[in-house]
N, C-alpha and C positions, 0 to 999 in steps of 0.2 A: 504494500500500500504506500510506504513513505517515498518507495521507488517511481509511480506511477503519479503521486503529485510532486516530484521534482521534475517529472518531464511536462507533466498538465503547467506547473507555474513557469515553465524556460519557453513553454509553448506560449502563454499568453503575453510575454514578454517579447514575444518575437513577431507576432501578428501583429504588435501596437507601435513595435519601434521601428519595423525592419521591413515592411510590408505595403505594398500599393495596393492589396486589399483591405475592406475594412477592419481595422480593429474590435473588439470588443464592446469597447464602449460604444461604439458606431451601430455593433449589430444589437445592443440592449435596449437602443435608444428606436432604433429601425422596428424592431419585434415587439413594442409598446405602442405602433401608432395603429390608426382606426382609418380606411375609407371612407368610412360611414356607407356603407350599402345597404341597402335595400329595398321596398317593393318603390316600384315607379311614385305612387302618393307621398310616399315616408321619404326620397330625396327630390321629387318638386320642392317640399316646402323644407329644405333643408334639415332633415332631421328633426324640427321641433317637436316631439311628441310625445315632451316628458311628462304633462300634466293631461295631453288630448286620452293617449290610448286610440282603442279603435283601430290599432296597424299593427300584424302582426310582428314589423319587423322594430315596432316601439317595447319590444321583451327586452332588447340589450339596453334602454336607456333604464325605462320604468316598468316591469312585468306587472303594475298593479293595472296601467292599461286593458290586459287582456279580457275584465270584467266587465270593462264599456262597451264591448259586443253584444249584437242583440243574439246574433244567431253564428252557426258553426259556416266556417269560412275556409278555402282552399286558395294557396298564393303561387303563382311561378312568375319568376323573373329574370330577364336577361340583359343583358347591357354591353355597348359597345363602348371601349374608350380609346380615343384620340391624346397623345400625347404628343407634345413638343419637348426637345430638351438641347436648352442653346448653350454652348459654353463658350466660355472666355477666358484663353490661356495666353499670356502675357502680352493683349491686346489683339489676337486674333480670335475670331470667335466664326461656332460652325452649330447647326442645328441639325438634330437627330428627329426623325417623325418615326410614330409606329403607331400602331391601334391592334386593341387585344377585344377578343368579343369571347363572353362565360354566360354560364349559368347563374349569375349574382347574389342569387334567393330565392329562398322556394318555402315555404311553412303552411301549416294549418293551427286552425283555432276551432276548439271543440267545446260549447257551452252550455249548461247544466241547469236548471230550474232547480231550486233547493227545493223539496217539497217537505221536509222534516224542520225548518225554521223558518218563522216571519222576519225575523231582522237580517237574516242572514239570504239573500233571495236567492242569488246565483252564483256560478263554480264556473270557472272555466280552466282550462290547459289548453298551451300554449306548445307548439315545438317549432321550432326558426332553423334554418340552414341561410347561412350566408360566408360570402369572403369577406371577412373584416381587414385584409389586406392584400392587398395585390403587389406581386415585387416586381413585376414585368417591366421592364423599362432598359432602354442601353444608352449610351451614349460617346462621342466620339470629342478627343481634346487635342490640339496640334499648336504648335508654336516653340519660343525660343526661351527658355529662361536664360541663357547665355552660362549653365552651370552642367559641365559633361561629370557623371557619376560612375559610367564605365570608360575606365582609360587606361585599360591596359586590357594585352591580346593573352590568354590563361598559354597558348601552342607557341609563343613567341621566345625563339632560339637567336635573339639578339642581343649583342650586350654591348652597350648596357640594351635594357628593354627599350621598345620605341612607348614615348606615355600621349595618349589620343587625348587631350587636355582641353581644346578647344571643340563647344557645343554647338554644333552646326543645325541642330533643332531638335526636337520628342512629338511623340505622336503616343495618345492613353485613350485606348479601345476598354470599355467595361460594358457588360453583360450581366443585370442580374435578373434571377427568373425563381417562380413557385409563388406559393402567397400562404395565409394562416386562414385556416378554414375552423369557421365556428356554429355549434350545435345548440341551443337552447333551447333549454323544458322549464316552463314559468307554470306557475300555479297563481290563479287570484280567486277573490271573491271578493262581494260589494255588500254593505253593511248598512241597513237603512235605508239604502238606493242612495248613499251620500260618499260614504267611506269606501274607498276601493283601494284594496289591501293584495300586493302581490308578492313572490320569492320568483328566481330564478336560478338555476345551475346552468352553468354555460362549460362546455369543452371544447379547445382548439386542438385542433392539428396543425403542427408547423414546418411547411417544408418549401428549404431557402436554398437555392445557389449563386455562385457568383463566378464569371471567367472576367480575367484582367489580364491582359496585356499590354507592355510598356515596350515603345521603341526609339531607343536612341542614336540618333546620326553624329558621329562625333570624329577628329581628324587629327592630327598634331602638323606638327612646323612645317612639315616638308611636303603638306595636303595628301598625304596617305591618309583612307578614311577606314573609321570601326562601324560598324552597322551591328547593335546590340539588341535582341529583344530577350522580355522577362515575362514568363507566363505564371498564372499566379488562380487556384481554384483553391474552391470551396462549397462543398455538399453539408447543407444542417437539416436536421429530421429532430423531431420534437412534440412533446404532446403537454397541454396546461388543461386548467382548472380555474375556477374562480364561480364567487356568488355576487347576487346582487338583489336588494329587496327595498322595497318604497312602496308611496300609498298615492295617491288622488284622492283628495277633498274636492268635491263640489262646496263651495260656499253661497253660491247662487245659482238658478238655470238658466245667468249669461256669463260666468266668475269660477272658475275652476284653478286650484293651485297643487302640485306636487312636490315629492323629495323624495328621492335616490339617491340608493349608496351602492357601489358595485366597488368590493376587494379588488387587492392585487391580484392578478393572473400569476399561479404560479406551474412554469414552467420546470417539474420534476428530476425530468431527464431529456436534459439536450446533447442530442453527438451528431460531433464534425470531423469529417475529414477532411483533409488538405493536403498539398503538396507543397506548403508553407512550412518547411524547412532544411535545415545545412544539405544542401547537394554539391560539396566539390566546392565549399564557399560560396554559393548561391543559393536565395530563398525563393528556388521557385523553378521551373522548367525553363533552363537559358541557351539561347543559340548566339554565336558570336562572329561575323564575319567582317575580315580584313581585306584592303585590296589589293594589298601587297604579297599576301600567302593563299595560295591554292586550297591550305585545309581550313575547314568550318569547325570552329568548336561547339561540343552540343553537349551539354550531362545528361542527356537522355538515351544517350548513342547505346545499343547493342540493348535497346529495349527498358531500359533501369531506371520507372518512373516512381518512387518512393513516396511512400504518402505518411500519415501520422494520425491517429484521430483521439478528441479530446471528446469527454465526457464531462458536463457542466450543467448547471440550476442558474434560473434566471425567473426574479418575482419584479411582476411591471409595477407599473401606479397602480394604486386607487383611484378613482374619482367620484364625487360628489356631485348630482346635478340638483339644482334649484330651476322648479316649472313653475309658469301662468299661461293660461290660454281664456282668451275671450270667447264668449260665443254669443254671433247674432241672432239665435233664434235658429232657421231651416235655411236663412240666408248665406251665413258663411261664418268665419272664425280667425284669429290672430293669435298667433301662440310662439312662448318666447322660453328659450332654456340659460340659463346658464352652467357653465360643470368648471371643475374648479380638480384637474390634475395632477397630483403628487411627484413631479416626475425625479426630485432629491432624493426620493425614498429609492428609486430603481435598486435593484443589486442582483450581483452575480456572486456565485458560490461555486463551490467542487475544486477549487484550485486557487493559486496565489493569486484573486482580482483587487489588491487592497488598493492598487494606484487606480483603476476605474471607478473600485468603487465611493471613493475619498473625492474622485472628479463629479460622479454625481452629486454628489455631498453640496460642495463647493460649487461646481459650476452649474447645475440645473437648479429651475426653481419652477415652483407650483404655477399652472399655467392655468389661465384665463380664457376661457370658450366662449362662442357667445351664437345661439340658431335663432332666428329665426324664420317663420312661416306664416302660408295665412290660405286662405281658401274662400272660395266664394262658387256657391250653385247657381244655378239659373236652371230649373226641372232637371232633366236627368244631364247635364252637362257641369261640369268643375273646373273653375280656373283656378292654377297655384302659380307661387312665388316664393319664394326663401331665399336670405341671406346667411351664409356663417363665417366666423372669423374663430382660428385659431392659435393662441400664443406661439410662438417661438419656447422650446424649452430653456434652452440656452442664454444663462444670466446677461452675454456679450451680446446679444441677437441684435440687429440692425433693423428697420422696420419691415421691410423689405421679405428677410426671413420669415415673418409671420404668416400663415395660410388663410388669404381670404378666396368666398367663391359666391357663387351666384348660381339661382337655378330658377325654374319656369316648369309648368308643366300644363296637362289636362285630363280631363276622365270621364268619361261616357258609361251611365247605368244601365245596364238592357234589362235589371232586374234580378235575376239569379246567375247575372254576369255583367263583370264588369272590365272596361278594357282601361286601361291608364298609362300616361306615357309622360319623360318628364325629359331636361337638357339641362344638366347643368355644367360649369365653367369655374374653376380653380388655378390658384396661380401660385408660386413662391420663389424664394432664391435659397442657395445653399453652396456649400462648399464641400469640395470634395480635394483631399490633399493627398497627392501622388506619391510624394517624397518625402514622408515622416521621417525626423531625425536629418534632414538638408535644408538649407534656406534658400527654398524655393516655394515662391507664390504658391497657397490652393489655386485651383479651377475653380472660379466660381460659374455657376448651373442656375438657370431661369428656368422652371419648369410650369408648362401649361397644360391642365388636363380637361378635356374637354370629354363628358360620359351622356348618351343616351341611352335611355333606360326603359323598358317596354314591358307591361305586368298585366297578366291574365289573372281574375279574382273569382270565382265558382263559391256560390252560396253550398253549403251542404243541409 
């Protein structure tokens, strides 16, 4: 055992110091966030549907929702998204397009007539499938930091050595793909016809990769050039937990308010492999070619692709959401969340994470959410709208960082079916640093995601 966490703690020490994939702390922070998906109504109006209910994909915020059902209801959902991701590497900059189209969500809502108590009227359950994160997305970084990091040839039988010192440019290919898939079983009942009281259990599946590839063009004095690349993976599979329980008060029949609380997710048993370690003094699958010698150097040559895999625990935030939703009667409704994210509390365990998790400590703070929605009928047709903005976790964040988005939708009742469809638009900045341990600029990444969202709703 003492053996197997001295290579777990040289291994995380090596992904964070040594590595152009992400670190640790990168991936605790990545495996905490929220798409917010689900049925086409529930992102028209941007998620707000802490105090509404009535959607079955309203169990991850507030499961006491599921009680403001009248009757048992069938959800499938699908959605297309559009991604942009532009970067900017020491004033050149280049944009990535791609679109991923899933199954988003899909649940049923099953509701009960209590016929053994007056106060207590009705019981519902609740089971949701949704991706609470999608990791699909690549993008492409080029330019000059003027800083050459391979400058020497590993086959070079000159002496002294020739040293390729001058940075003639880089080029940082990343590919990550998989997402966290989550299952929830909510239980409610409504008390009075005022109090609506829910629990839920929620389980993810986590399954993350990442390819990265770095390539450096670099020369010395006498314009001999090194043409270097650094290949760099990582496979993570993972399975969490977490509860979450709150209520809805009606205080009027146009005045409704909520509170939820959903634990930390805790994520048990995380394993990664990688090929993010010492190959021949190299963290990573490297090829090395000079133009002055004929041989290619390769540490993969004669098949010899080494890998490593770490075993690890990782418990996300908490958060806390505060609901209001207005109601106009059959007319339409305004509804507004706030959630309030623990993100200092993050932590990683099963190995040496004391510098990550001391970073959380320090550098994360409790983050500031803010949804709102609104809806409005006209007989069997609904117009939506929602706005949400969320914090930047990160104490430094720039405003820029922060995640605002915009959404639109519509929904057509046929009765024991209902069709609904919604557009929304999201945007942020972020950093992505190539060369931990060098002084060299991050990539800074504008990313825009643009998601159309399509839901079939079947009364049962």
């Amino acid at each position: 055992m003492k053996k197997i966490l001295t290579i777990a703690a040289l291994f995380a020490a090596i992904l964070t110091s040594n590595s152009q994939a992400l670190g640790y702390q990168d991936l605790g922070l990545l495996f905490s966030q929220d798409d917010n998906n689900g049925s086409a109504r529930f992102t028209a109006m941007s998620g707000a549907f802490g105090a509404l209910g009535g959607d079955v994909s309203s169990i991850n915020i507030n499961p006491a929702g599921l009680s403001v059902f009248k009757n048992s209801v069938f959800v499938g959902t699908f959605n297309s998204r559009n991604t942009d991701i532009t970067s900017n590497y020491y004033g050149n900059s280049r944009t990535t397009q791609d679109q991923f189209i899933n199954l988003s969500h899909a649940g049923a809502v099953l509701v009960f007539d209590s016929a053994h108590s007056k106060e207590w009227s009705k019981f519902a359950i609740g089971f949701n499938y949704r991706i609470t994160k999608d990791f699909n997305e690549n993008f492409t970084a080029e330019g000059n930091s003027g800083i050459a990091t391979f400058t020497e040839y590993p086959l070079d039988n000159n002496t002294p050595t020739i040293v390729y010192d001058t940075a003639d440019g880089q080029r940082f290919t990343n590919t990550n793909s998989g997402e966290i898939s989550e299952l929830n079983i909510g239980f409610s009942s409504v008390h009075l016809n005022k109090l609506h009281i829910g629990l839920g259990l929620n389980f993810y599946d986590l399954n993350f990769s990442q390819q990265s590839s770095l390539t450096e063009f670099n020369s010395d004095s006498n314009g001999n050039e090194l043409d270097a690349n650094l290949y760099q993976e990582n496979f993570t599979t993972g399975t969490g937990f977490s509860l979450n329980a709150g209520f809805i008060y009606k205080a009027h029949p146009n005045f409704r308010f909520g509170l939820a609380y959903q634990t930390p997710t805790w994520f048990t048993e995380i394993i990664e492999d990688t090929n993010i370690l010492n190959n021949d003094g190299f963290y990573g699958d490297t090829e090395i070619i000079v133009s002055n010698d004929n041989l290619i150097y390769d540490n993969t040559s004669g098949g010899y692709f080494p890998s490593q895999q770490l075993i690890y625990r990782l418990k996300t935030p908490s958060k806390l959401t505060a609901s209001a939703a207005f109601i106009f009667g059959k007319n339409g409704l305004l509804s507004l969340d706030y959630t309030n994210k623990s993100y200092s509390n993050t932590k990683l365990s099963g190995a040496d994470f004391s510098i990550e998790n001391e970073s959380f400590q320090n550098n994360f703070k409790n983050t500031n959410n803010f949804n709102v929605g609104t809806e409005w009928r006209f007989d069997r047709l609904s117009v939506r709208g929602g706005y949400k903005y969320e914090e930047s976790p990160y104490n430094n964040a720039i405003d820029s960082n922060d995640l605002e988005g915009y959404s639109l939708g519509a929904g057509y009742n046929f009765g024991n079916f209902k069709l609904d469809f919604s557009y929304s638009d999201n945007n942020k900045t972020s950093a992505y640093n190539m060369y931990p341990g060098f002084n060299v600029n991050t990539t800074n990444l504008a990313l825009d995601n643009r998601v159309f969202t399509a839901s079939v709703t079947l009364g049962l």
